[in-house]
N, C-alpha and C positions, 0 to 999 in steps of 0.2 A: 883239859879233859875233853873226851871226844862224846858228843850228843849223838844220843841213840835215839832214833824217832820209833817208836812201836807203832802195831799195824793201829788200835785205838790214837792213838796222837794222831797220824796222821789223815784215819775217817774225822775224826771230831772236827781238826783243824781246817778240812776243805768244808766241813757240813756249814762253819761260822762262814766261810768265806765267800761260800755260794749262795746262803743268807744275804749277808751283805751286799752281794752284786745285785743279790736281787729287790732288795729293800731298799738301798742306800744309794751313795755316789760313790765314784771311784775314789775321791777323796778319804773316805772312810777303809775303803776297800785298802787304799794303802796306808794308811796310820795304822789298822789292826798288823799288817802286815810288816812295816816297819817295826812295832812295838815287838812282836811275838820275835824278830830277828834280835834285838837290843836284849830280850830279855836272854836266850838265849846263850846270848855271848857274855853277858853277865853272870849267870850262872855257870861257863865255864872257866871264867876267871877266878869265881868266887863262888861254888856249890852250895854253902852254909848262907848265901847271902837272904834266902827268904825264908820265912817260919816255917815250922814246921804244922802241917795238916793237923788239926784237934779231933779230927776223924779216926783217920789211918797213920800209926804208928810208920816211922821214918818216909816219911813222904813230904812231901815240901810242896807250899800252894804261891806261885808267880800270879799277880795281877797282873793281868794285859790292862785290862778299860774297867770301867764299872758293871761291865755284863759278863766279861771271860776272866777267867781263872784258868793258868797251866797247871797241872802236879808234874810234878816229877820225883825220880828217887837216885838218888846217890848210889854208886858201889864206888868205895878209896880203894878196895882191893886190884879191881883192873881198871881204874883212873877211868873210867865212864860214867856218865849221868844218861839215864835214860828216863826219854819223855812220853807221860805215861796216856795223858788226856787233857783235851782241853774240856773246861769245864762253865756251863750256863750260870751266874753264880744268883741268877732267882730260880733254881730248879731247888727240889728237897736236897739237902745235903746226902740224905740219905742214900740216894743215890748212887752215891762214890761209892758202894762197897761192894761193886763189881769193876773197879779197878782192875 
């Protein structure tokens, strides 16, 4: 299946990542980066492979680390998965529902 990045996925994903450079070590910088790849590629192998969001109806929540969450959604009809945000997961849940 082919990963659709949206313009949200990919502000959120540089917003952690420029965090990171700026907070952390490059070491971190690339394990988030590593992980968000692995997941990815797992989820194209296997779309169904993570829960689904108790939030938001057909949305699906990928752990990166203990801090990020990916959503993303599924379409089987044109064999794409599109990545929706990455997500703070001590922010309110609430939050998500401007997905």
């Amino acid at each position: 299946m082919e990963a659709i990045w949206t313009a949200k996925a990919r502000i959120t994903y540089f917003q952690v990542m420029d965090y990171l450079e700026k907070n952390w070590t490059k070491k971190e910088v690339l394990q988030f980066y590593n992980r968000v790849e692995i997941i990815i590629r797992t989820i194209q192998k296997n779309p169904g492979i993570y829960p689904e969001s108790q939030y938001i109806k057909d949305i699906r929540k990928a752990f990166v680390d203990k801090n990020n969450s990916l959503f993303y959604m599924v379409d089987h009809s044109n064999n794409r998965i599109f990545l929706l945000t990455f997500f703070d997961n001590r922010q309110n849940p609430k939050k998500l529902a401007d997905i």
